[in-house]
PQR file of N, CA, C, O and H, with PARSE charges and radii, in Angstrom:
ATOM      1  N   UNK A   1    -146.973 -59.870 111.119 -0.4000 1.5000
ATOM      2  CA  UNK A   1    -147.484 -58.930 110.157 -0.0000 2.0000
ATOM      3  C   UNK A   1    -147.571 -57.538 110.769  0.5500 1.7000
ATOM      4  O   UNK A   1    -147.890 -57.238 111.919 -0.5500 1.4000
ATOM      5  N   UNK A   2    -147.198 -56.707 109.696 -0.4000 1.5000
ATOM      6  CA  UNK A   2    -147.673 -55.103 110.603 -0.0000 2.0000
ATOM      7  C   UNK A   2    -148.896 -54.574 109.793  0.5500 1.7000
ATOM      8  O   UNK A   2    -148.839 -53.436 109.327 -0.5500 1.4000
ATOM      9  H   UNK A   2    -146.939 -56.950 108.761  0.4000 1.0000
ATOM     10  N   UNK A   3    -150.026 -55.371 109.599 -0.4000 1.5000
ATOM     11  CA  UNK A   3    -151.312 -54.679 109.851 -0.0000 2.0000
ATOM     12  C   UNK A   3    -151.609 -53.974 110.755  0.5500 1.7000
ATOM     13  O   UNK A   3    -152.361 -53.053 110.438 -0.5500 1.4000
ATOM     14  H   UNK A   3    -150.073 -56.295 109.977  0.4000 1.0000
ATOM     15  N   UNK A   4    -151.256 -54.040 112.015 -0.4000 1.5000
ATOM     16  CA  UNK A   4    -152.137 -53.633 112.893 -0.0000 2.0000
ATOM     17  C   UNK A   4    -151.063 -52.255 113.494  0.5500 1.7000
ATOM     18  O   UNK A   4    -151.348 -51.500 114.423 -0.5500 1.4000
ATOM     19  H   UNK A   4    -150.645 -54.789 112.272  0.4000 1.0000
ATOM     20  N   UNK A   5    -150.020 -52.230 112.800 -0.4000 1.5000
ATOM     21  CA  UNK A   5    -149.351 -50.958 113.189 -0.0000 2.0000
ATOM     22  C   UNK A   5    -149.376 -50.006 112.541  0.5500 1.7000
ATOM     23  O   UNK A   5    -148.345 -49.341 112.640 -0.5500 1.4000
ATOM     24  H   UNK A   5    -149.789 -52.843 112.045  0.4000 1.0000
ATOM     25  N   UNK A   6    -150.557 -49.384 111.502 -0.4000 1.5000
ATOM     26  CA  UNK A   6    -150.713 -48.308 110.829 -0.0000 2.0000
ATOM     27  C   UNK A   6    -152.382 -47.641 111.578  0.5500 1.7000
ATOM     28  O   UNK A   6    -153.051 -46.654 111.272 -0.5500 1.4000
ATOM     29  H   UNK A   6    -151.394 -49.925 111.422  0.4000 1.0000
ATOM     30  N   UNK A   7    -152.561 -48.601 112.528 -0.4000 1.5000
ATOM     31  CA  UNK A   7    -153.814 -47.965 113.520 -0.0000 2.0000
ATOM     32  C   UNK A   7    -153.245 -46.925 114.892  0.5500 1.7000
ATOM     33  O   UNK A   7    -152.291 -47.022 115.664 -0.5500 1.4000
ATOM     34  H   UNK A   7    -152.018 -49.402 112.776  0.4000 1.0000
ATOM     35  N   UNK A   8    -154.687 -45.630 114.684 -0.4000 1.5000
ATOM     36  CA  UNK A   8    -153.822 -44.965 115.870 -0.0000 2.0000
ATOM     37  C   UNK A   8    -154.002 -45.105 117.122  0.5500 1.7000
ATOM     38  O   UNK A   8    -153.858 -44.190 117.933 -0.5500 1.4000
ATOM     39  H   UNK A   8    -155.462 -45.552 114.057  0.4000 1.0000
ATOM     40  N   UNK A   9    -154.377 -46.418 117.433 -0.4000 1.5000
ATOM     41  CA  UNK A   9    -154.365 -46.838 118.519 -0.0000 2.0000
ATOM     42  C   UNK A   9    -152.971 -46.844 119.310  0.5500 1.7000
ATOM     43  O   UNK A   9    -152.764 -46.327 120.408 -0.5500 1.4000
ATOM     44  H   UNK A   9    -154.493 -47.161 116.774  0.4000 1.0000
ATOM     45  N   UNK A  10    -152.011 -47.582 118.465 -0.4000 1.5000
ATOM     46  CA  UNK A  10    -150.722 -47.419 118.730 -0.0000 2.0000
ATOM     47  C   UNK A  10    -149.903 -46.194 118.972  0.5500 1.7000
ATOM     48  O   UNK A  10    -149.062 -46.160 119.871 -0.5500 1.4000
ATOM     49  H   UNK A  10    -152.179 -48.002 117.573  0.4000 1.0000
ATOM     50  N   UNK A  11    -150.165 -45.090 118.100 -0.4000 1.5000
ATOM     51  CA  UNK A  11    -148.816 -44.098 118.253 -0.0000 2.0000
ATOM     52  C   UNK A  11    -149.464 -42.940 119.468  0.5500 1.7000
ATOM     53  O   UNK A  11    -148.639 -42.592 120.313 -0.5500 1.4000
ATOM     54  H   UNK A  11    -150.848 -45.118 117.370  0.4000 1.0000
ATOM     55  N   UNK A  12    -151.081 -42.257 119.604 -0.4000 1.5000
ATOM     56  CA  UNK A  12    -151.452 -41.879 120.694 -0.0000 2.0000
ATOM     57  C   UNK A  12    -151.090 -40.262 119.630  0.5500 1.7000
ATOM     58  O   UNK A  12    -151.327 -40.155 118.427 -0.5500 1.4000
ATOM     59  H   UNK A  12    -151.751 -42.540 118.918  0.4000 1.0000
ATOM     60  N   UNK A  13    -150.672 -39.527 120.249 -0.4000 1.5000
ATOM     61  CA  UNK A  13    -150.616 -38.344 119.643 -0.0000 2.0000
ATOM     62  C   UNK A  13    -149.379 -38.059 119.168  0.5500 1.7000
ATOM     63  O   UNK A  13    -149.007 -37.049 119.766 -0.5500 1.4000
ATOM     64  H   UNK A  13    -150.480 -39.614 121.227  0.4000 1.0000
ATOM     65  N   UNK A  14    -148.574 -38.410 118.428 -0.4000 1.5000
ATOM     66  CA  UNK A  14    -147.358 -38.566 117.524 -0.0000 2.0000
ATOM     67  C   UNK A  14    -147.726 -39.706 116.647  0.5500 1.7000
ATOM     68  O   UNK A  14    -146.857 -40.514 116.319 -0.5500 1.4000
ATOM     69  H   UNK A  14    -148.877 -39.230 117.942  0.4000 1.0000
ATOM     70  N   UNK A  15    -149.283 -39.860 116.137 -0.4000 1.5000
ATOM     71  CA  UNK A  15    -149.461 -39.956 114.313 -0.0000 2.0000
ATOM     72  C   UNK A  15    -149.454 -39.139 113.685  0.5500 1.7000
ATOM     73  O   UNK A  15    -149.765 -37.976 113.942 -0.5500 1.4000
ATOM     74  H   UNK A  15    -149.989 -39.203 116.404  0.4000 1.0000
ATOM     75  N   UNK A  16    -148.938 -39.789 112.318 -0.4000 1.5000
ATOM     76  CA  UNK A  16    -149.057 -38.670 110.676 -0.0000 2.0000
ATOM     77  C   UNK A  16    -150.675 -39.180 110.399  0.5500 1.7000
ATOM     78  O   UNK A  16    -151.578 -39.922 110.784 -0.5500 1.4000
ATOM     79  H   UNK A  16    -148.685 -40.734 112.110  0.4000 1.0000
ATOM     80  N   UNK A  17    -150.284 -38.200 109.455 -0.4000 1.5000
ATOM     81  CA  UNK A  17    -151.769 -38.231 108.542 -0.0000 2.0000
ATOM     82  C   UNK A  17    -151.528 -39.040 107.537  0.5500 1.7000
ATOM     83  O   UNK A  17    -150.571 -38.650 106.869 -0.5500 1.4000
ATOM     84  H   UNK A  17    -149.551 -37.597 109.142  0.4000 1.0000
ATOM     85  N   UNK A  18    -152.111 -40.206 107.086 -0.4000 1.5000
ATOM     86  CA  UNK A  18    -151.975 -41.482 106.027 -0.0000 2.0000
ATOM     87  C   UNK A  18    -153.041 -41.954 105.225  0.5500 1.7000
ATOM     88  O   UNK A  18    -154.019 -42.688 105.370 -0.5500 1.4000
ATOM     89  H   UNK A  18    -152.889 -40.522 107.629  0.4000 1.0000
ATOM     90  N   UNK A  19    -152.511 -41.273 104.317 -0.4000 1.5000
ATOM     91  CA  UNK A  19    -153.735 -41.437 102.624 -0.0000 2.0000
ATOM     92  C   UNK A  19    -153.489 -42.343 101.933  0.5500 1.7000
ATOM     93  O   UNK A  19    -152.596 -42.258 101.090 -0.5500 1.4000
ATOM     94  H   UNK A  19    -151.716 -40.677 104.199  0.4000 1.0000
ATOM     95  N   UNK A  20    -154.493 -43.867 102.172 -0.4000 1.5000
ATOM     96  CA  UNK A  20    -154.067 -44.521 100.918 -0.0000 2.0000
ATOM     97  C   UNK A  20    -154.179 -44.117  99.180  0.5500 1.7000
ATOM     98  O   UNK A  20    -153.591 -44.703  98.270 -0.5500 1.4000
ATOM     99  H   UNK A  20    -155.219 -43.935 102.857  0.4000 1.0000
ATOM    100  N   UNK A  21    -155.000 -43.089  99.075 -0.4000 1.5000
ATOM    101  CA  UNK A  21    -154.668 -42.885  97.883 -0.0000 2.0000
ATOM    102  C   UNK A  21    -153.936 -41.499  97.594  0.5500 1.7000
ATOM    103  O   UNK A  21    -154.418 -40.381  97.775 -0.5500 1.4000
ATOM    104  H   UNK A  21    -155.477 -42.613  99.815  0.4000 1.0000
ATOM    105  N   UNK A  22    -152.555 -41.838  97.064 -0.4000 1.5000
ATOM    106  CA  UNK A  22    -151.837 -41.134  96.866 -0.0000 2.0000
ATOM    107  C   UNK A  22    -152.048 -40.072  95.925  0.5500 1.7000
ATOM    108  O   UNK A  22    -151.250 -39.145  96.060 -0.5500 1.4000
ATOM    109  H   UNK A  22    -152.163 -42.746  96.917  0.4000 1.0000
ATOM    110  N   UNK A  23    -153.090 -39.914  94.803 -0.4000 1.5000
ATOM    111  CA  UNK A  23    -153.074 -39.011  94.347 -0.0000 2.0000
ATOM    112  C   UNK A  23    -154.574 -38.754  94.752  0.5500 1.7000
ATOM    113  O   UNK A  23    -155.500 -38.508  93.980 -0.5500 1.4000
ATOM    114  H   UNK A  23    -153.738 -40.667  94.694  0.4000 1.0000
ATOM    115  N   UNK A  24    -154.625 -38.870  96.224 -0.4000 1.5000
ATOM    116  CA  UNK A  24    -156.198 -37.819  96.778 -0.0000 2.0000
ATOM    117  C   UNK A  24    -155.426 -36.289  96.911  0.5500 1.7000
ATOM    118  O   UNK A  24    -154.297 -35.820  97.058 -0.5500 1.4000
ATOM    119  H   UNK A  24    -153.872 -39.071  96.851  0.4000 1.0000
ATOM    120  N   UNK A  25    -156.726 -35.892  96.765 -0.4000 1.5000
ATOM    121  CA  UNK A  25    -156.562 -33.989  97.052 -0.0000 2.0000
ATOM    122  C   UNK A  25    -156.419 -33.375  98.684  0.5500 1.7000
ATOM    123  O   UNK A  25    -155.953 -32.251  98.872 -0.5500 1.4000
ATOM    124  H   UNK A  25    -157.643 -36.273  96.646  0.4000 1.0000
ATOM    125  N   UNK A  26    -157.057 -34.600 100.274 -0.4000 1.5000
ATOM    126  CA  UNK A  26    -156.228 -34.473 101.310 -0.0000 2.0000
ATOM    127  C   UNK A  26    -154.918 -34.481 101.870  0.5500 1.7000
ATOM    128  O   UNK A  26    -154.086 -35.015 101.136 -0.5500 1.4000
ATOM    129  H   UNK A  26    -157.435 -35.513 100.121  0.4000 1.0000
ATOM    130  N   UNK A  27    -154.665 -34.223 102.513 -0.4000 1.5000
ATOM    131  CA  UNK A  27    -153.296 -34.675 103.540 -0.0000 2.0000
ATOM    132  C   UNK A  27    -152.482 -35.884 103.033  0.5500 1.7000
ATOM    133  O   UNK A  27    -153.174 -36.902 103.071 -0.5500 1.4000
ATOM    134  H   UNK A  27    -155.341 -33.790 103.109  0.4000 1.0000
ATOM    135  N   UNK A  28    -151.104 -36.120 102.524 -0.4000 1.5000
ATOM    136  CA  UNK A  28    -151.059 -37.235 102.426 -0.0000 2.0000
ATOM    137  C   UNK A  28    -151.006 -37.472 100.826  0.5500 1.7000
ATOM    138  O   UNK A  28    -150.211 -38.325 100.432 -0.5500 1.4000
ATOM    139  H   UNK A  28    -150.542 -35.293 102.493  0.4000 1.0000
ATOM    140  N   UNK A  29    -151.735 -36.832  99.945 -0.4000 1.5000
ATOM    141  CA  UNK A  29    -152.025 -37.138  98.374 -0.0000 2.0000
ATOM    142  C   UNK A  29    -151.038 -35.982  98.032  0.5500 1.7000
ATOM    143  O   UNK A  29    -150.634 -35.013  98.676 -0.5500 1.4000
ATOM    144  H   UNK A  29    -152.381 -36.139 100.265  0.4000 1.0000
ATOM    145  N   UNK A  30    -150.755 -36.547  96.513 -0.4000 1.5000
ATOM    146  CA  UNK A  30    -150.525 -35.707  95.714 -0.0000 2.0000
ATOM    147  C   UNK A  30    -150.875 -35.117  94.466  0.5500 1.7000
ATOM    148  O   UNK A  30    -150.192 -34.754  93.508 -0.5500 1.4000
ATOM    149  H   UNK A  30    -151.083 -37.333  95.990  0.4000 1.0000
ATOM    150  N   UNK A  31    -152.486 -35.101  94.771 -0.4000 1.5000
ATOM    151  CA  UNK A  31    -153.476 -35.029  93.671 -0.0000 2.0000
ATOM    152  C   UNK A  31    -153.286 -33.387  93.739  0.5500 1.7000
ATOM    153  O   UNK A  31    -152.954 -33.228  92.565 -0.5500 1.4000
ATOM    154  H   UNK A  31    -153.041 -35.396  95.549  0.4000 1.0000
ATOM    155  N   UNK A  32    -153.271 -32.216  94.237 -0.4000 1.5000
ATOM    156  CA  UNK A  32    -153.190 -31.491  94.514 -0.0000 2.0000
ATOM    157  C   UNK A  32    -152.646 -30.505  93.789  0.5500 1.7000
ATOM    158  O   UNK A  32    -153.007 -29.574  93.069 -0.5500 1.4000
ATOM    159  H   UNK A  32    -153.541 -32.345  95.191  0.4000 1.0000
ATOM    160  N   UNK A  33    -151.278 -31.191  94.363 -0.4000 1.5000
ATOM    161  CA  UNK A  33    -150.045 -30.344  93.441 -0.0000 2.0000
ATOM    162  C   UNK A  33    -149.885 -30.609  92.280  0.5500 1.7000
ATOM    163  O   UNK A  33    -149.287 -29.791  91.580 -0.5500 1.4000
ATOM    164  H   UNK A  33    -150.984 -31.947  94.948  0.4000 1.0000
ATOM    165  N   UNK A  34    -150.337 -31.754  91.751 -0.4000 1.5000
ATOM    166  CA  UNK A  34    -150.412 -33.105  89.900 -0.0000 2.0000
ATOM    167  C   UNK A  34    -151.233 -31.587  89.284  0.5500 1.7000
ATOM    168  O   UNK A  34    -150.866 -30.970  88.284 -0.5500 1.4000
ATOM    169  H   UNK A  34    -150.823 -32.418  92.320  0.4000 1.0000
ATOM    170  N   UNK A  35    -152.386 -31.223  90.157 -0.4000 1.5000
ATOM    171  CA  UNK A  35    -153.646 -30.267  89.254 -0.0000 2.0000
ATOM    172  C   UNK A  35    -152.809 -28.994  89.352  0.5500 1.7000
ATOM    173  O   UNK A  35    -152.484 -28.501  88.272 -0.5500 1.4000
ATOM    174  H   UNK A  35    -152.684 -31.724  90.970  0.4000 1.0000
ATOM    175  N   UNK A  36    -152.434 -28.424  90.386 -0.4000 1.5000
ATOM    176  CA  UNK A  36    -151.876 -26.594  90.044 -0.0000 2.0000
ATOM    177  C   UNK A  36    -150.647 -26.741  89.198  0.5500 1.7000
ATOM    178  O   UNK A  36    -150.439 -25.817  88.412 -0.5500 1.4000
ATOM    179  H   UNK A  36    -152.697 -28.825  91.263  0.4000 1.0000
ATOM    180  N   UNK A  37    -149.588 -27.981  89.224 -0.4000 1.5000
ATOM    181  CA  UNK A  37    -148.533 -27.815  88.443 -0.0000 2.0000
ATOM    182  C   UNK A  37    -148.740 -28.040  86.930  0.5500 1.7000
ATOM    183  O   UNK A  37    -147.852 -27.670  86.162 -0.5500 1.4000
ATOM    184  H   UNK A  37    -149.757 -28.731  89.863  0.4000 1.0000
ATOM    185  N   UNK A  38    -150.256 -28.835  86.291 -0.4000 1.5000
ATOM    186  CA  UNK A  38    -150.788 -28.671  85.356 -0.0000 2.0000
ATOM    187  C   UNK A  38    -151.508 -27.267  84.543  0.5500 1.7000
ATOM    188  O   UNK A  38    -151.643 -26.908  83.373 -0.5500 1.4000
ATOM    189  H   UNK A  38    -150.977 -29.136  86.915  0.4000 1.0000
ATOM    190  N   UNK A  39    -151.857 -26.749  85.847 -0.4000 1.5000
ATOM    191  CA  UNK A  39    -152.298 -25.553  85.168 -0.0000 2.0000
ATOM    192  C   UNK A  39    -151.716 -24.390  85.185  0.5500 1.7000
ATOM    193  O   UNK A  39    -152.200 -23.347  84.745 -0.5500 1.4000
ATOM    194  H   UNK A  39    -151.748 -27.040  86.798  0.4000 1.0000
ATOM    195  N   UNK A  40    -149.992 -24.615  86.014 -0.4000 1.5000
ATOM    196  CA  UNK A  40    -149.354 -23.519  85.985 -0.0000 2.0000
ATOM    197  C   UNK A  40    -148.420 -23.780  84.152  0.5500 1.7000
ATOM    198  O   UNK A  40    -148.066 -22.895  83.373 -0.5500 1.4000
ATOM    199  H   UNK A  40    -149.599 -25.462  86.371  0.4000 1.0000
ATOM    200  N   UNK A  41    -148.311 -24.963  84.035 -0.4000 1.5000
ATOM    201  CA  UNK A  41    -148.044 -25.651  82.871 -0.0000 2.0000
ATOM    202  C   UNK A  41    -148.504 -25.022  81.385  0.5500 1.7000
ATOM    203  O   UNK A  41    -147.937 -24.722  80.334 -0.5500 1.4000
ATOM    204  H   UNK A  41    -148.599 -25.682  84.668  0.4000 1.0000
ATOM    205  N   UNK A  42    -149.962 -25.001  81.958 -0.4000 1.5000
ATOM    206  CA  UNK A  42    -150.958 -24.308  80.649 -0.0000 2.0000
ATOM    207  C   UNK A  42    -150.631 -23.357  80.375  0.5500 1.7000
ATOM    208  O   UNK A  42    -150.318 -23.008  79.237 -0.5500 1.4000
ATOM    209  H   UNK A  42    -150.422 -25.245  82.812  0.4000 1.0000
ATOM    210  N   UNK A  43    -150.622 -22.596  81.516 -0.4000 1.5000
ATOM    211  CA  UNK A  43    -150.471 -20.203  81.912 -0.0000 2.0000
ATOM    212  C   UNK A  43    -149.411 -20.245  81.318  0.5500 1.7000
ATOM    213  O   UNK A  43    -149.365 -19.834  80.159 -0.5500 1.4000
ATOM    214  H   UNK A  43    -150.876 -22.880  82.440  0.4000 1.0000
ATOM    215  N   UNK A  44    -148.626 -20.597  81.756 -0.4000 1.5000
ATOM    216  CA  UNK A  44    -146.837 -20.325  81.228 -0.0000 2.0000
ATOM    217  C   UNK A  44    -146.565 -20.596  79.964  0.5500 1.7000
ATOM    218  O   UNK A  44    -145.728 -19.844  79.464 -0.5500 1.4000
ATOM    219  H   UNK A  44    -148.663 -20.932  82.698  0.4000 1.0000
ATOM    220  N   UNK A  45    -147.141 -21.697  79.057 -0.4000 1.5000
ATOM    221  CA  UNK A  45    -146.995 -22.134  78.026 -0.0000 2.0000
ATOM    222  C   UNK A  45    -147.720 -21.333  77.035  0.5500 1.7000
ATOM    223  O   UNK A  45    -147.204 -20.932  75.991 -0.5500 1.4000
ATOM    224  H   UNK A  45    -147.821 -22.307  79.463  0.4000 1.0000
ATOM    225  N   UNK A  46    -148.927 -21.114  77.391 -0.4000 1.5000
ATOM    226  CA  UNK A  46    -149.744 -19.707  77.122 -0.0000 2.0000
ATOM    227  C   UNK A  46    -149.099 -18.670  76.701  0.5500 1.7000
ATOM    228  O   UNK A  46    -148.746 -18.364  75.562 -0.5500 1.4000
ATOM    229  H   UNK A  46    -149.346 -21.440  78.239  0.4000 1.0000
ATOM    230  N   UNK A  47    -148.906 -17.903  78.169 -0.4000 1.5000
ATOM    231  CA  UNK A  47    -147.870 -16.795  77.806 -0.0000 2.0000
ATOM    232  C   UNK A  47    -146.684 -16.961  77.088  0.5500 1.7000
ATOM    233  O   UNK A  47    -146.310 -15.905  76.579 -0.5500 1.4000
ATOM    234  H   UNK A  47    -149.192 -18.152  79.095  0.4000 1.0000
ATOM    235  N   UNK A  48    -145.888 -18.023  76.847 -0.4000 1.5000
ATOM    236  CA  UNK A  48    -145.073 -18.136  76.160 -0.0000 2.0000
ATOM    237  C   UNK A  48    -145.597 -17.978  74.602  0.5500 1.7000
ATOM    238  O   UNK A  48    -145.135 -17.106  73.865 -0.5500 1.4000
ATOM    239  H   UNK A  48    -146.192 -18.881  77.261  0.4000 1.0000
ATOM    240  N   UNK A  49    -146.445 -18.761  74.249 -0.4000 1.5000
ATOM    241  CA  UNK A  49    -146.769 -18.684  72.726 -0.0000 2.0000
ATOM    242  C   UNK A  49    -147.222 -17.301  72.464  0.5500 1.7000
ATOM    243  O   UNK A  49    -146.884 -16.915  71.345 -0.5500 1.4000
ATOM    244  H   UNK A  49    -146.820 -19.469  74.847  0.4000 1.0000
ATOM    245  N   UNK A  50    -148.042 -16.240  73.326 -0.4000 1.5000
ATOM    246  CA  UNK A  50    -148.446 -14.874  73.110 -0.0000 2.0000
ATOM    247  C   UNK A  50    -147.175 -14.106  72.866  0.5500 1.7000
ATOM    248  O   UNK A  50    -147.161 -12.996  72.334 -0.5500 1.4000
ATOM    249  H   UNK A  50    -148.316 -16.554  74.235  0.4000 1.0000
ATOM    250  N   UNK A  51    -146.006 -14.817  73.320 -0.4000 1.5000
ATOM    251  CA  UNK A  51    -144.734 -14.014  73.560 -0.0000 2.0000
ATOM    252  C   UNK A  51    -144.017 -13.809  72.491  0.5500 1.7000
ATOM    253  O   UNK A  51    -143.538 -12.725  72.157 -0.5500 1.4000
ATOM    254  H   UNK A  51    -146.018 -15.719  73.752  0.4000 1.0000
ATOM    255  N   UNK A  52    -143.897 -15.054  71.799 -0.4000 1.5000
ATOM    256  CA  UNK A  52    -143.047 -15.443  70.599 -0.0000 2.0000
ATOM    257  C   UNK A  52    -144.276 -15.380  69.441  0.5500 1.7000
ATOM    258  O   UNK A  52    -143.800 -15.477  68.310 -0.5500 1.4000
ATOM    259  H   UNK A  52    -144.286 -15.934  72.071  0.4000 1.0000
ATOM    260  N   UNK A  53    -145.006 -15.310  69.450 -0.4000 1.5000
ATOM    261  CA  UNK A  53    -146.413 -14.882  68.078 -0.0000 2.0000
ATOM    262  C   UNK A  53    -145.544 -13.711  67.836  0.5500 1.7000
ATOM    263  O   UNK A  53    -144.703 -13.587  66.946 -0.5500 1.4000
ATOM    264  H   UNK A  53    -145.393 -15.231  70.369  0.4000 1.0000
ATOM    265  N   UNK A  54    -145.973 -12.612  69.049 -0.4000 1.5000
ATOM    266  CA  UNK A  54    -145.582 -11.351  68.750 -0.0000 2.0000
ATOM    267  C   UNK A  54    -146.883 -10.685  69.188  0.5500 1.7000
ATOM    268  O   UNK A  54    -146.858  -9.461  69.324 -0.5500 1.4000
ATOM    269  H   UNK A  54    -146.655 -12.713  69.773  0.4000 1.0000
ATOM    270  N   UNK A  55    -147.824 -11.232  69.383 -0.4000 1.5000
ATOM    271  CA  UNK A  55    -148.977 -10.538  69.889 -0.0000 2.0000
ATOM    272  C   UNK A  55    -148.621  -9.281  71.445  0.5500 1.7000
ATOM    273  O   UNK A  55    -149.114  -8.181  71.694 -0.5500 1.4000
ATOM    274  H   UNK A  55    -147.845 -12.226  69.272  0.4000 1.0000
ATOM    275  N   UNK A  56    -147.853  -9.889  71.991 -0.4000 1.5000
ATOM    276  CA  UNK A  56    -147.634  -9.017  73.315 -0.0000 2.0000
ATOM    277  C   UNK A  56    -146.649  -7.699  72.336  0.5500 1.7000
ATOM    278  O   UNK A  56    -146.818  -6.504  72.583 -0.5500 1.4000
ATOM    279  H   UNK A  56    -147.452 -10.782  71.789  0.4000 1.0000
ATOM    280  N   UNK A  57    -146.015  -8.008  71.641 -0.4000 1.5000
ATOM    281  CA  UNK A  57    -144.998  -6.900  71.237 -0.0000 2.0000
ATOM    282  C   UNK A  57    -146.504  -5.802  70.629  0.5500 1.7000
ATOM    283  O   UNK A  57    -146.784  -4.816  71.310 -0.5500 1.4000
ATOM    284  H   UNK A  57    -145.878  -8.978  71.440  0.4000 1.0000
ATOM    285  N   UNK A  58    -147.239  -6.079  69.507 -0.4000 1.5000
ATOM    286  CA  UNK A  58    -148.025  -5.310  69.191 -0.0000 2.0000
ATOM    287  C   UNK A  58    -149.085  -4.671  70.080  0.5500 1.7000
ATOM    288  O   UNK A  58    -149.666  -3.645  69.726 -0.5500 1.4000
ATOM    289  H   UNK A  58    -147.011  -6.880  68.954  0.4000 1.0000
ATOM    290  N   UNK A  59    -149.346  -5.314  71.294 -0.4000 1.5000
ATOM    291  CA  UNK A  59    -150.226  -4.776  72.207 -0.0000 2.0000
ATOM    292  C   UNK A  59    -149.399  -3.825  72.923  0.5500 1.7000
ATOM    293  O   UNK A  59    -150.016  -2.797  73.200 -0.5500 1.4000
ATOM    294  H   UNK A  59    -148.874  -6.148  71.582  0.4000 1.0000
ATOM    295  N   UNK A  60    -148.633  -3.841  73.167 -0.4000 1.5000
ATOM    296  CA  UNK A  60    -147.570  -3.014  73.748 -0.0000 2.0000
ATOM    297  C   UNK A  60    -147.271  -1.237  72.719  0.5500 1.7000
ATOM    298  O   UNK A  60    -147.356  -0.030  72.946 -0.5500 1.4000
ATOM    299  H   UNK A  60    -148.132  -4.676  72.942  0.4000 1.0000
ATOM    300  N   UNK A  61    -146.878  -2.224  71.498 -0.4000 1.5000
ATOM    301  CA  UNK A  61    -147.317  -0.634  70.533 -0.0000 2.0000
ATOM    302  C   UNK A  61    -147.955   0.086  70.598  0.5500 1.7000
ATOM    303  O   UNK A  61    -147.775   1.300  70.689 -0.5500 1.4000
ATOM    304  H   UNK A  61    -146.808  -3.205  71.314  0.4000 1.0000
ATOM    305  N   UNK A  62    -149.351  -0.836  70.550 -0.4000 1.5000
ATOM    306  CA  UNK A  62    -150.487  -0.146  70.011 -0.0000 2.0000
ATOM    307  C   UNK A  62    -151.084   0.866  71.787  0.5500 1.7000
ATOM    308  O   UNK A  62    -152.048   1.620  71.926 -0.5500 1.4000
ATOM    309  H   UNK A  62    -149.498  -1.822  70.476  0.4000 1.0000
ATOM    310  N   UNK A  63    -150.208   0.501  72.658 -0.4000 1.5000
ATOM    311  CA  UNK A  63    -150.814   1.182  73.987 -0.0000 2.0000
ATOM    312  C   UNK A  63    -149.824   1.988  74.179  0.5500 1.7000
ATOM    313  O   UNK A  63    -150.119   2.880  74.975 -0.5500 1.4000
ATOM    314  H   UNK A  63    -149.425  -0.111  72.545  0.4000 1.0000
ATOM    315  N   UNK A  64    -148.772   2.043  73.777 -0.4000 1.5000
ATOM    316  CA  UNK A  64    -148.105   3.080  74.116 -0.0000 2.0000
ATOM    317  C   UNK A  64    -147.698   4.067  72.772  0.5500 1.7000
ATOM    318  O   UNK A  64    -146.860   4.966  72.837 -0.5500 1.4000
ATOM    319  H   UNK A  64    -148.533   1.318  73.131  0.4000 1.0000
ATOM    320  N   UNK A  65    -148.599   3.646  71.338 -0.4000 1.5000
ATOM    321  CA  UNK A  65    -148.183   4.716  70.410 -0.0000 2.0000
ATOM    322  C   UNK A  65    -148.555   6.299  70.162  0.5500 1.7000
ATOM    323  O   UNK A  65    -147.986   6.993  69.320 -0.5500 1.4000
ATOM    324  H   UNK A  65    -149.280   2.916  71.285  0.4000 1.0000
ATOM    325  N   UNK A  66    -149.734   6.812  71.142 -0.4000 1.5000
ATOM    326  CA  UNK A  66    -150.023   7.812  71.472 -0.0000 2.0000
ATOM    327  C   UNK A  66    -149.090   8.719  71.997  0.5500 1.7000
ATOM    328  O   UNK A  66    -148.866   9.825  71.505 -0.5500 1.4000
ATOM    329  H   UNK A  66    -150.197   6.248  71.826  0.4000 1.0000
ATOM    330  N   UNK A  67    -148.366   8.103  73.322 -0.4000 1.5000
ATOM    331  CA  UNK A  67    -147.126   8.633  73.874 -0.0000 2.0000
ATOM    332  C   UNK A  67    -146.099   9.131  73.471  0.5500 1.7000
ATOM    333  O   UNK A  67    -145.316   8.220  73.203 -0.5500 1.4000
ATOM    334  H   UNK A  67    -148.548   7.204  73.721  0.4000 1.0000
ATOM    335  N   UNK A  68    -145.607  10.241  73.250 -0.4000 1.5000
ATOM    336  CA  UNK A  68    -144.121  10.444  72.728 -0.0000 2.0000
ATOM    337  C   UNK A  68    -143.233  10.897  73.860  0.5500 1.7000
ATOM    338  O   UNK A  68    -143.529  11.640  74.796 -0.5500 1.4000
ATOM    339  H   UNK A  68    -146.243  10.981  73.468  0.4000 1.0000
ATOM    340  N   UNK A  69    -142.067  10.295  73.588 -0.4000 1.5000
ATOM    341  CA  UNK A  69    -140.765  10.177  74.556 -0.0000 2.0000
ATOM    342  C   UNK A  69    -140.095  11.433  74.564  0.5500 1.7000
ATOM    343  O   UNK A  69    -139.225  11.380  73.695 -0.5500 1.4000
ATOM    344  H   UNK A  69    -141.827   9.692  72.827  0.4000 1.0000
ATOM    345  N   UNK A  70    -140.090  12.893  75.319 -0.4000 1.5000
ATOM    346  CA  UNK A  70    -139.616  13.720  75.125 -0.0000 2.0000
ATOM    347  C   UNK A  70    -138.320  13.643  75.765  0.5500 1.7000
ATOM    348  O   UNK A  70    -138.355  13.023  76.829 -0.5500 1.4000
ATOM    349  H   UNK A  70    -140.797  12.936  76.025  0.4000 1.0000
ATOM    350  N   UNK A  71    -137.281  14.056  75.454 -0.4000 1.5000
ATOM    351  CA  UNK A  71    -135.702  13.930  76.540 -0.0000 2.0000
ATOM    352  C   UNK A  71    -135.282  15.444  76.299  0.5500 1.7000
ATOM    353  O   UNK A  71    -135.259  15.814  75.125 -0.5500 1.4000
ATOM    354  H   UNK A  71    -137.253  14.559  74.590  0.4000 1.0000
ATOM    355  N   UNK A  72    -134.963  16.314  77.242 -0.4000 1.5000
ATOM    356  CA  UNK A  72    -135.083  17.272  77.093 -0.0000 2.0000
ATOM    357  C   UNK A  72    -133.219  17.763  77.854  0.5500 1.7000
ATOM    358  O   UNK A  72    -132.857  18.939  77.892 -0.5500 1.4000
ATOM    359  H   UNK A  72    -134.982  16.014  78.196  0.4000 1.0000
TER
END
């Protein structure tokens, strides 16, 4: 059996770091990246719907309709 070869008794200083639970938020998990790629998910999807509403086009108007474009 290799129970006893995931102890670091054996490797001395050339062990990894070994998370049994794979989606922990340490070393080893990928709980981590599951949460920021969710909430980069949200932002983006976000900004996308502000994009295509049209809300960004009118905020954009309404901040630059004071301004006039002189070309001289």
């Amino acid at each position: 059996m290799l129970t006893g070869y995931l102890h670091t008794d054996h490797c001395g200083d050339e062990c990894i770091d070994y998370n049994e639970n794979y989606l922990g938020w340490d070393a080893g998990g990928i709980g981590r990246q599951l949460i920021f790629m969710a909430l980069q998910g949200v932002l983006y999807l976000s900004i996308l719907g502000l994009v295509e509403s049209g809300v960004v086009l009118r905020l954009w108007y309404r901040a630059t309709q004071g301004t006039r474009w002189v070309v001289t």
